[in-house]
N, CA, C and O atoms as a Tinker XYZ file with bonds, in Angstrom:
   344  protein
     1  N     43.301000   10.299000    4.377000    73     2
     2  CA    41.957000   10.765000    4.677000    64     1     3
     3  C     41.011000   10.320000    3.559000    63     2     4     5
     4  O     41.110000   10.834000    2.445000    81     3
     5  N     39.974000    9.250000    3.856000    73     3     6
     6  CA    39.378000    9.160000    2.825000    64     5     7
     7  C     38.040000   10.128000    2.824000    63     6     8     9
     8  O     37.444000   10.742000    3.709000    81     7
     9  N     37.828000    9.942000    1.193000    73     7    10
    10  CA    37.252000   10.718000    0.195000    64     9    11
    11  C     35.681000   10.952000    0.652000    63    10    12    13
    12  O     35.243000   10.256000    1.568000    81    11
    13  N     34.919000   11.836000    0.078000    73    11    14
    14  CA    33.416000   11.797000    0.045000    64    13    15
    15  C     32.881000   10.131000   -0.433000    63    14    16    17
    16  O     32.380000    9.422000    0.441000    81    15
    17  N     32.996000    9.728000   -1.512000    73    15    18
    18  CA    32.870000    8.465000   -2.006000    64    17    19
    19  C     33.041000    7.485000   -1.503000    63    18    20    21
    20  O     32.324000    6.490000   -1.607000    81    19
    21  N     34.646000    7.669000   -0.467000    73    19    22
    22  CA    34.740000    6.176000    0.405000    64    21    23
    23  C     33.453000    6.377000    1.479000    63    22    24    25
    24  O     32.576000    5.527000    1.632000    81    23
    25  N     33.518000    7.804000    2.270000    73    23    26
    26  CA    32.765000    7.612000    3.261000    64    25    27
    27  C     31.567000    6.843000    2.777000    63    26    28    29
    28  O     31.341000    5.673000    3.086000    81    27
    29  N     30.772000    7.631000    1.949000    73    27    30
    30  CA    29.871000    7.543000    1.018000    64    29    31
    31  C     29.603000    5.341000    0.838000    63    30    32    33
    32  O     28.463000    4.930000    1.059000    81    31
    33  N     30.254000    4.724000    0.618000    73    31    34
    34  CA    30.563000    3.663000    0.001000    64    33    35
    35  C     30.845000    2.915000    1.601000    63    34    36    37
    36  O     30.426000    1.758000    1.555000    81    35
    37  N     31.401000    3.238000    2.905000    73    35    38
    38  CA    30.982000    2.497000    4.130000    64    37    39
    39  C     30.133000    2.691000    4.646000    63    38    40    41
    40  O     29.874000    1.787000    5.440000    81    39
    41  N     29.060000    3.930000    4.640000    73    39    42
    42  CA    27.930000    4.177000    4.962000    64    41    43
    43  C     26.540000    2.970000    4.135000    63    42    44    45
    44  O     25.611000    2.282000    4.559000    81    43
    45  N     27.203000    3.317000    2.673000    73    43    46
    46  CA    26.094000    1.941000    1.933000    64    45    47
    47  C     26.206000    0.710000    2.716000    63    46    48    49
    48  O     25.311000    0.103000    3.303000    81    47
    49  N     27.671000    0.395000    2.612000    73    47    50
    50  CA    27.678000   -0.818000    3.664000    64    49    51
    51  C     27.037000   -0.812000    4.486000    63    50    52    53
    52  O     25.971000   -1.396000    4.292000    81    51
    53  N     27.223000   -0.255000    5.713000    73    51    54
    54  CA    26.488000   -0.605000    6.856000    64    53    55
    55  C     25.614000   -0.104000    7.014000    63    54    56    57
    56  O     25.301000    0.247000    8.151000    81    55
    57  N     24.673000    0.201000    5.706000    73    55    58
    58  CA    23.014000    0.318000    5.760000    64    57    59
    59  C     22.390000   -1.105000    4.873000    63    58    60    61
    60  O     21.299000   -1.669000    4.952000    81    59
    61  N     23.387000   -1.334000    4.170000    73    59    62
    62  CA    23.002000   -2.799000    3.813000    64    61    63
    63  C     23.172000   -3.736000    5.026000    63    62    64    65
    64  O     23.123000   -4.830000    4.464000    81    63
    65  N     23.314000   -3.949000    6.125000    73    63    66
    66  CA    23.956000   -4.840000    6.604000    64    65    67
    67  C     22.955000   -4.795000    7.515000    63    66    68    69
    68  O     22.376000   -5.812000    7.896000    81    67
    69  N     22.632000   -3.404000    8.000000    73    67    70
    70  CA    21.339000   -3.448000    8.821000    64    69    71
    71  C     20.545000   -3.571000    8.202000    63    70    72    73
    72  O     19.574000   -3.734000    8.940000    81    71
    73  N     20.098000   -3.629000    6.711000    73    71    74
    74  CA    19.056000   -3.758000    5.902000    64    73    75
    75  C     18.889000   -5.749000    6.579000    63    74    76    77
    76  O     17.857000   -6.321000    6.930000    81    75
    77  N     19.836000   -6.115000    6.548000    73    75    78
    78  CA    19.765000   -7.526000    6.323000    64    77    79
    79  C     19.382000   -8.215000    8.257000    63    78    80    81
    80  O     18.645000   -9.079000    8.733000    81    79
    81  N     20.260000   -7.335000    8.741000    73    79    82
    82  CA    19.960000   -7.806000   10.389000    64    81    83
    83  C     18.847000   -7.575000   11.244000    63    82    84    85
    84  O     18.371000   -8.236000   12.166000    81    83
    85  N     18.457000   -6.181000   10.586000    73    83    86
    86  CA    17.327000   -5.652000   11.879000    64    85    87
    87  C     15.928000   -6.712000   11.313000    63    86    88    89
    88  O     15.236000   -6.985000   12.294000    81    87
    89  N     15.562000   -7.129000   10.463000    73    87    90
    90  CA    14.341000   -7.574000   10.217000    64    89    91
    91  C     14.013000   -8.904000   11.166000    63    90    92    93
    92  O     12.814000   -8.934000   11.444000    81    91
    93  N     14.708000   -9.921000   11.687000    73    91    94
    94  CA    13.878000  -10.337000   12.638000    64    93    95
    95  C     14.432000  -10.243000   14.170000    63    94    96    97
    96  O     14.481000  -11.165000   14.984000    81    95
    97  N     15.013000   -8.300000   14.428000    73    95    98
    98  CA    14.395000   -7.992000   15.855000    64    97    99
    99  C     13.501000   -7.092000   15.954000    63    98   100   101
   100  O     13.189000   -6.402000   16.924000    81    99
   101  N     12.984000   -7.132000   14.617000    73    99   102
   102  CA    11.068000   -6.703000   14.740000    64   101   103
   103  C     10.213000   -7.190000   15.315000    63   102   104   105
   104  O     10.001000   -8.400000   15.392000    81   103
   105  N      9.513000   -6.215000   15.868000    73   103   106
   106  CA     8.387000   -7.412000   17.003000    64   105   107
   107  C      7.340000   -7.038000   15.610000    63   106   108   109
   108  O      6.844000   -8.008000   15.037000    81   107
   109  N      7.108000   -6.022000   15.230000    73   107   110
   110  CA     6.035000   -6.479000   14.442000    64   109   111
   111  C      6.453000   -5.887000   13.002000    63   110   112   113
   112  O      7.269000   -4.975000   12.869000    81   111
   113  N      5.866000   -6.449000   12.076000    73   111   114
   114  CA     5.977000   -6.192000   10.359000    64   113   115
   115  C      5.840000   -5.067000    9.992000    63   114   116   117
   116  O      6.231000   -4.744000    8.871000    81   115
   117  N      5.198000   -4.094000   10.909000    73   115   118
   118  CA     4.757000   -2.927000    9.672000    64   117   119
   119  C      5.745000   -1.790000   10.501000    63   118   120   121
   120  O      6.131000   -0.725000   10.019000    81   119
   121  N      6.014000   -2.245000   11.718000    73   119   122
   122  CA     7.218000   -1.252000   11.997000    64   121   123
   123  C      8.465000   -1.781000   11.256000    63   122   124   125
   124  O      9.334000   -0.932000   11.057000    81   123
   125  N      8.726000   -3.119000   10.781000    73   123   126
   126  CA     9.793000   -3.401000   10.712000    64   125   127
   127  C      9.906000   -2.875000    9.212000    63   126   128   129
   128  O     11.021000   -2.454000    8.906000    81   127
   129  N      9.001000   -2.838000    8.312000    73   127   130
   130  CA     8.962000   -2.157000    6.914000    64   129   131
   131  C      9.257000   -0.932000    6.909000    63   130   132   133
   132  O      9.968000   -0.439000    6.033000    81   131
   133  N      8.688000   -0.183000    8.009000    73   131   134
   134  CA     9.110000    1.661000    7.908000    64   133   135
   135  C     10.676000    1.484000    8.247000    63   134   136   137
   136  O     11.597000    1.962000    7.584000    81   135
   137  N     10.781000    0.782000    9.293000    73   135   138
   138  CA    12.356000    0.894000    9.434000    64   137   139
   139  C     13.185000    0.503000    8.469000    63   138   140   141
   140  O     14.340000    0.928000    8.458000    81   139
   141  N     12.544000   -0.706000    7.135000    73   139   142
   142  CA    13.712000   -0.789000    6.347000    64   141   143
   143  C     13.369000    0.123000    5.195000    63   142   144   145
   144  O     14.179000    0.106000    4.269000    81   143
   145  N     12.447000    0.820000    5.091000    73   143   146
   146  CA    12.419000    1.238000    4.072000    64   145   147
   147  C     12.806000    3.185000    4.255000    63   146   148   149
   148  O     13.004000    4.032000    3.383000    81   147
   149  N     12.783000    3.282000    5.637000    73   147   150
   150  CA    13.656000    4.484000    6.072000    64   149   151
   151  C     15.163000    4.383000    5.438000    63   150   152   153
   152  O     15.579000    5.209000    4.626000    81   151
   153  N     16.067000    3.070000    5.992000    73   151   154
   154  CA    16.919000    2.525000    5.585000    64   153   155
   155  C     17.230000    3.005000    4.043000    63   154   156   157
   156  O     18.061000    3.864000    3.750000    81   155
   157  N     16.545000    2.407000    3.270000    73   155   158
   158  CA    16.165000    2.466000    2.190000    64   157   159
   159  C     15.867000    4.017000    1.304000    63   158   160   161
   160  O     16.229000    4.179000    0.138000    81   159
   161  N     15.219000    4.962000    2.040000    73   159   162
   162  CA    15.404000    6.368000    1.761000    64   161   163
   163  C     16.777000    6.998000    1.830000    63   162   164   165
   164  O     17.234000    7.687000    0.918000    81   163
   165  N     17.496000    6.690000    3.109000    73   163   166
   166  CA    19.138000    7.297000    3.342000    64   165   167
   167  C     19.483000    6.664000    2.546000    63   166   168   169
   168  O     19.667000    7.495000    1.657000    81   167
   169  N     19.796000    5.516000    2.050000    73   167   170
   170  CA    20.388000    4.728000    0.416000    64   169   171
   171  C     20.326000    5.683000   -0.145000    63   170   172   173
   172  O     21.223000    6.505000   -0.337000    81   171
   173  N     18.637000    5.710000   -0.677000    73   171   174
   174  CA    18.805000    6.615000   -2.133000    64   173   175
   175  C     19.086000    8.199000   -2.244000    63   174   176   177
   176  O     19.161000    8.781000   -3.326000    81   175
   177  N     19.211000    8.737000   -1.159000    73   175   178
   178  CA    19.261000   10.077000   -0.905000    64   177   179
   179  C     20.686000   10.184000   -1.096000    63   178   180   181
   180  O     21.076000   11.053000   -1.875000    81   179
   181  N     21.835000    9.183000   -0.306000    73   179   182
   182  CA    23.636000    9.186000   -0.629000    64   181   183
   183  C     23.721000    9.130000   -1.798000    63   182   184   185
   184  O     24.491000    9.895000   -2.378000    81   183
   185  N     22.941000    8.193000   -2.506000    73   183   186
   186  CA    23.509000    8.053000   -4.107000    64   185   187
   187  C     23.166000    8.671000   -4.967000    63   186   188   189
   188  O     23.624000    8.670000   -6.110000    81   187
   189  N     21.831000    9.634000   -4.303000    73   187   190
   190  CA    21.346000   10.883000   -5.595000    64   189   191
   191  C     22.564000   11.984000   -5.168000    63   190   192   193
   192  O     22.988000   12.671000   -6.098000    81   191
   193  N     23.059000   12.164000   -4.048000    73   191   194
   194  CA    24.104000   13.174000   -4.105000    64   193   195
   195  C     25.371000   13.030000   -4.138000    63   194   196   197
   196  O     26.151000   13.982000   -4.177000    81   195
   197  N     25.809000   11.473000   -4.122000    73   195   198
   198  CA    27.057000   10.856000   -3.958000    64   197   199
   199  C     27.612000   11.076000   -5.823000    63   198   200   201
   200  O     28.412000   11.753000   -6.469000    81   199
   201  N     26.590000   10.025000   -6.042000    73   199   202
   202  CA    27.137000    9.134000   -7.078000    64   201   203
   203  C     26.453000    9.330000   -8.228000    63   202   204   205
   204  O     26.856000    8.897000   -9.308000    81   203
   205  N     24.974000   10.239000   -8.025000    73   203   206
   206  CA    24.414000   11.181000   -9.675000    64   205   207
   207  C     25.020000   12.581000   -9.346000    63   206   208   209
   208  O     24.661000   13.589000   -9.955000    81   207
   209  N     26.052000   12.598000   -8.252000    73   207   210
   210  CA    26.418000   14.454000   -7.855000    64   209   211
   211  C     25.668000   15.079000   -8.347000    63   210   212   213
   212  O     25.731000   15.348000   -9.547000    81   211
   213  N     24.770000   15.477000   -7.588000    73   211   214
   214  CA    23.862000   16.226000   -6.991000    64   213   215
   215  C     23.886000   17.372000   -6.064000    63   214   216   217
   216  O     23.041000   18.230000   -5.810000    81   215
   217  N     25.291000   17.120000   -5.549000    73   215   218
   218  CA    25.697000   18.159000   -4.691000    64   217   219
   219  C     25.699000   19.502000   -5.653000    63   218   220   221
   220  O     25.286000   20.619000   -5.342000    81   219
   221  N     26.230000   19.119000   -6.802000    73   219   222
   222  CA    26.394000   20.540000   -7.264000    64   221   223
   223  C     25.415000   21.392000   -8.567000    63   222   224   225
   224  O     25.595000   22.339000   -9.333000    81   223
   225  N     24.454000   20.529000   -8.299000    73   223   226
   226  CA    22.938000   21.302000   -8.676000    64   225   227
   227  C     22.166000   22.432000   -7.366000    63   226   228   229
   228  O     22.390000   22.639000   -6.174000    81   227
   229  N     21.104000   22.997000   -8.469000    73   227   230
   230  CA    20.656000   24.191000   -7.418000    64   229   231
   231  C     19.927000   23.024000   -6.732000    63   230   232   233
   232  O     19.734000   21.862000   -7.092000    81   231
   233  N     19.497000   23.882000   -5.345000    73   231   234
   234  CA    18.283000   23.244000   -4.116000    64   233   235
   235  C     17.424000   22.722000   -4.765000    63   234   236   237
   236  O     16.778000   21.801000   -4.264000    81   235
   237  N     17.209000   23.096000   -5.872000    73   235   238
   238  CA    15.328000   22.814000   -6.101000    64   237   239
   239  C     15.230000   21.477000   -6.883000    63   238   240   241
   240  O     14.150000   20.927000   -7.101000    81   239
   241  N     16.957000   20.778000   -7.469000    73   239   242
   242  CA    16.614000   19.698000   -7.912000    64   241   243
   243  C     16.869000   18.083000   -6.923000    63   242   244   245
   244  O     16.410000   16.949000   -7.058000    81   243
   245  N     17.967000   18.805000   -5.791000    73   243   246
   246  CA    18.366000   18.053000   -4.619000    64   245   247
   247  C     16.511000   17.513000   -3.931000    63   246   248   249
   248  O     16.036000   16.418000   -3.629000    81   247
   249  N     15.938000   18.962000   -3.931000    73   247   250
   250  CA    14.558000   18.771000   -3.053000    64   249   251
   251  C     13.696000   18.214000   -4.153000    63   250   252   253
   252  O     12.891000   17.435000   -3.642000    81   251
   253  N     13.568000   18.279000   -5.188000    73   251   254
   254  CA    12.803000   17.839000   -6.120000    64   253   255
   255  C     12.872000   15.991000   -6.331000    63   254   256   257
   256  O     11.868000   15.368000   -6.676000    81   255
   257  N     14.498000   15.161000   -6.001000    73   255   258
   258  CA    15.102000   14.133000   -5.777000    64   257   259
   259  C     14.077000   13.500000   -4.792000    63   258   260   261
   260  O     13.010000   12.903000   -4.932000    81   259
   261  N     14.894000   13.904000   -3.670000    73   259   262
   262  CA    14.470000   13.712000   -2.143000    64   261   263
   263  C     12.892000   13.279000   -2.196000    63   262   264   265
   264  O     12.396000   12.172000   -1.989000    81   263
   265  N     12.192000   14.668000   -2.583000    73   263   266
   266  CA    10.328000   14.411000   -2.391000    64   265   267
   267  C      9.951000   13.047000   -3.169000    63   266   268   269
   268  O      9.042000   12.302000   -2.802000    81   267
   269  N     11.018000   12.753000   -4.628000    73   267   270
   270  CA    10.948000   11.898000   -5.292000    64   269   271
   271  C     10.901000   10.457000   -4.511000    63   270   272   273
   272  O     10.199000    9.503000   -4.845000    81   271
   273  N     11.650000   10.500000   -3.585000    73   271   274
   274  CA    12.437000    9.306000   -3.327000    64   273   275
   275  C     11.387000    8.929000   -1.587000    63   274   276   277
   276  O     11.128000    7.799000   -1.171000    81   275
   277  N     11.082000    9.946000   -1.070000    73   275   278
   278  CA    10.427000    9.811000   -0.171000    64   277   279
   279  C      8.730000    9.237000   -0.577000    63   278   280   281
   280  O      7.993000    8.483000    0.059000    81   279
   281  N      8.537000    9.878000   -1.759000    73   279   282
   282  CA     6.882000    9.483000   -2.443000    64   281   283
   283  C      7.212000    8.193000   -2.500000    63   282   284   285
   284  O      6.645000    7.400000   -1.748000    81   283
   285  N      8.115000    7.799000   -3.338000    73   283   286
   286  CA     7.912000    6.122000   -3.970000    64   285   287
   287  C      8.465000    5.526000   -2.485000    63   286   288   289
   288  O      8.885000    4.378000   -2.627000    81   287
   289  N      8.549000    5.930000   -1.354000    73   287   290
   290  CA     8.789000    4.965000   -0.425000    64   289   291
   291  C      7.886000    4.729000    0.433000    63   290   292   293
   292  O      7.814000    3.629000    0.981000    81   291
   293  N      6.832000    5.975000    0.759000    73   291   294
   294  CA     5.638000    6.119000    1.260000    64   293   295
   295  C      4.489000    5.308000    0.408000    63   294   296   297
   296  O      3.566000    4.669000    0.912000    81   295
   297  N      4.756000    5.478000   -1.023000    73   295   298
   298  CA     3.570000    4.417000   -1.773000    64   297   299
   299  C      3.895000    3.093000   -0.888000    63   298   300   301
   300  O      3.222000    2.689000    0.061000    81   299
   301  N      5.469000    2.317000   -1.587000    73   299   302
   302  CA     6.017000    1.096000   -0.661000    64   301   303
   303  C      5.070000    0.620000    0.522000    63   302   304   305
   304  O      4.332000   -0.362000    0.602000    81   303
   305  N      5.368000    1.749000    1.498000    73   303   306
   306  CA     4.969000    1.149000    2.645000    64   305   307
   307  C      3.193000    1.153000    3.464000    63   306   308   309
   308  O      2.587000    0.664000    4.417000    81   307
   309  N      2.935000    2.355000    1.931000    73   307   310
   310  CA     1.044000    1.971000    2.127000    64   309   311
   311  C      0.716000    1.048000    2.013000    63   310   312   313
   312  O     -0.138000    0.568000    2.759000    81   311
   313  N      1.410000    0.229000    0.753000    73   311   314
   314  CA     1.085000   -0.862000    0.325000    64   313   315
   315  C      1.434000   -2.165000    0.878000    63   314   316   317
   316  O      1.144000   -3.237000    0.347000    81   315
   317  N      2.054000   -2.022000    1.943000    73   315   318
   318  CA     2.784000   -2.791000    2.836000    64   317   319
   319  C      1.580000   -3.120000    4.195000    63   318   320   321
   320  O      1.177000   -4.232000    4.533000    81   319
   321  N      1.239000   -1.931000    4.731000    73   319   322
   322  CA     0.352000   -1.781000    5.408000    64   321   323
   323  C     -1.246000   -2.051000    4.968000    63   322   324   325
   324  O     -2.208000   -2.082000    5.735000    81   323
   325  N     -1.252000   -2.223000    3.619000    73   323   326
   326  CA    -2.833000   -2.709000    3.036000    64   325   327
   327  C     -2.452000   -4.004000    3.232000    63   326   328   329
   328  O     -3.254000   -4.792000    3.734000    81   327
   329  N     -1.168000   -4.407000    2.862000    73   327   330
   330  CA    -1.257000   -6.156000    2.621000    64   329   331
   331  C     -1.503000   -6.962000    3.915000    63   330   332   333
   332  O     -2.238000   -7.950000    3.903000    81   331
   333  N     -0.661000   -6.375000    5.426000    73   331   334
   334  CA    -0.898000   -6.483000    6.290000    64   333   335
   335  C     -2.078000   -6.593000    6.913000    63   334   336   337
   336  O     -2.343000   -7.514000    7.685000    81   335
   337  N     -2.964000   -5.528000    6.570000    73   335   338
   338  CA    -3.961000   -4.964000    7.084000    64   337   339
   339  C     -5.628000   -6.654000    6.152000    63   338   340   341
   340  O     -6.765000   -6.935000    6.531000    81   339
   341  N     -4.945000   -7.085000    5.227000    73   339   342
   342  CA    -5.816000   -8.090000    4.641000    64   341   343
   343  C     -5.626000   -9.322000    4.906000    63   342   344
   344  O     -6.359000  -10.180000    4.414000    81   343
């Protein structure tokens, strides 16, 4: 039975893999950015609780992570959508 970590470690995989495939069955760019950079949030969310264990801190630093990780991905993709948008 594998571990938290293996799961943990085929899940990265095959979010890298769709990181790499889904981008041209985008019909358009700025959906295809939210989708990788959604991608890109479940990444960093496994490895703040995988692999900085995180699991075994209180709520408030798991949610404190998370808001972290969701801000700098929402900047990402404003800025994604200005570049587009020029």
């Amino acid at each position: 039975m594998p571990d938290r970590l293996d799961i943990t470690w085929i899940v990265l995989i095959g979010l890298a893999l769709a990181t790499i495939l889904l981008p041209p069955l985008m019909p358009r760019p700025l959906l295809g950015n939210a989708v990788l950079l959604s991608l890109a949030a479940v990444k960093g969310r496994r490895i703040a609780l995988e692999f900085m264990d995180l699991r075994a801190v209180p709520a408030v630093w798991r949610g404190l992570v998370s808001v972290w990780i969701v801000i700098v991905l929402l900047f990402a993709w404003l800025a994604s959508a200005f570049v587009s948008l020029i």
